[in-house]
N, C-alpha and C positions, 0 to 999 in steps of 0.2 A: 891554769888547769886546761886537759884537754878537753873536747868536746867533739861528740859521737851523734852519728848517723845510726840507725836500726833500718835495715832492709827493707823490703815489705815483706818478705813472709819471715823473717826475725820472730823468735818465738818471743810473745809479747810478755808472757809468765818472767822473763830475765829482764827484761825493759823495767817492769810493774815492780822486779827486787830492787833491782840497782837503784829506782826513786823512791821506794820505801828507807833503802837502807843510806841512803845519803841524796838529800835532795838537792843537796849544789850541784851535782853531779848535771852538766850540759847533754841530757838527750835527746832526741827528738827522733820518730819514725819519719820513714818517706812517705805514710799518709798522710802525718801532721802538718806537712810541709807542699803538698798541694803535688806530688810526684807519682801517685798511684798508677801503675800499669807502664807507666816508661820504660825504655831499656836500660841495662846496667850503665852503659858510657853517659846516658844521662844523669844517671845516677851521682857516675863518679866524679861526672863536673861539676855539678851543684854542688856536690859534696867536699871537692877542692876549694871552687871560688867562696867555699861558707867557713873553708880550713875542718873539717870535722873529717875524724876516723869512722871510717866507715865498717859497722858490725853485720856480719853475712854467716849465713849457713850455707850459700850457693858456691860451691864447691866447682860445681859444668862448668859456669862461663863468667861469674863476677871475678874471679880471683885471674883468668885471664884478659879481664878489658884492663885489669889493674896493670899487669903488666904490660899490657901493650901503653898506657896513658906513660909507666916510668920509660919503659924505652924511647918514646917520643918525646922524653924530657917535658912532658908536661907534668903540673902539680899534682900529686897525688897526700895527700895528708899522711896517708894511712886506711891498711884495711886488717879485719882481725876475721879470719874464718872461724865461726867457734863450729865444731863439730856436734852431729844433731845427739850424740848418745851421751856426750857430756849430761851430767847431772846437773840441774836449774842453780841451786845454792853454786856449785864451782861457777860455775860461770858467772854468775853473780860476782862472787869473792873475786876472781879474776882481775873481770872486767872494773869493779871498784879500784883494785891497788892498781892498775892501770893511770886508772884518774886521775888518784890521789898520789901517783909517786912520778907521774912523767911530767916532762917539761915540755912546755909548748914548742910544737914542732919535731920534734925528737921521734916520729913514727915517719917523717914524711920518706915517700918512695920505698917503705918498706911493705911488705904482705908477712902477714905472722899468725901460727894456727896456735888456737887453743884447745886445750888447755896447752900453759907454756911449758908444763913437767911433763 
């Protein structure tokens, strides 16, 4: 199963469903994880060397360090922009059959916006 990174301003209400609503589900915030206040690229190493998809609303500049990490042929796992006007439950649902239907490593060096319809 995959396993996922939450931003830090990641709205925590979709964090709070997707563990209510399957708790195998590997998430962790970059609060949880000792990374509060860091830059995105440190973000997105940690988040390589730990193999987790990395879940972002930050549109500006996470979705381009991601890019610049694949063009540099460094590891990137995966990153999912879910967009801020998305509804809590979709993104939820999303981010669950995500989990539940992908295969490890199967996001890597990819950027992908949600919702996927």
């Amino acid at each position: 199963m995959v396993r996922f990174l939450a931003d830090e301003n990641f709205n925590n209400q979709i964090v709070r469903g997707i563990r209510r609503q399957n708790s195998n589900i590997d998430i962790v915030r970059v609060q949880d994880v000792g990374l509060s206040g860091v830059d995105d690229p440190t973000v997105l190493a940690w988040a390589a060397q730990e193999k987790r998809i990395v879940l972002t609303h930050d549109v500006a500049t996470m979705i381009s360090f991601a890019y610049d990490r694949i063009e540099s042929e460094l590891s990137m796992p995966g990153l999912f922009e879910v967009n801020r006007r998305v509804a809590v439950g979709l993104a939820i649902e999303e981010i669950i059959l995500i989990a539940e239907c992908s295969l490890e490593g199967e996001w890597e060096g990819q950027v992908r916006f949600l919702p996927l319809s």
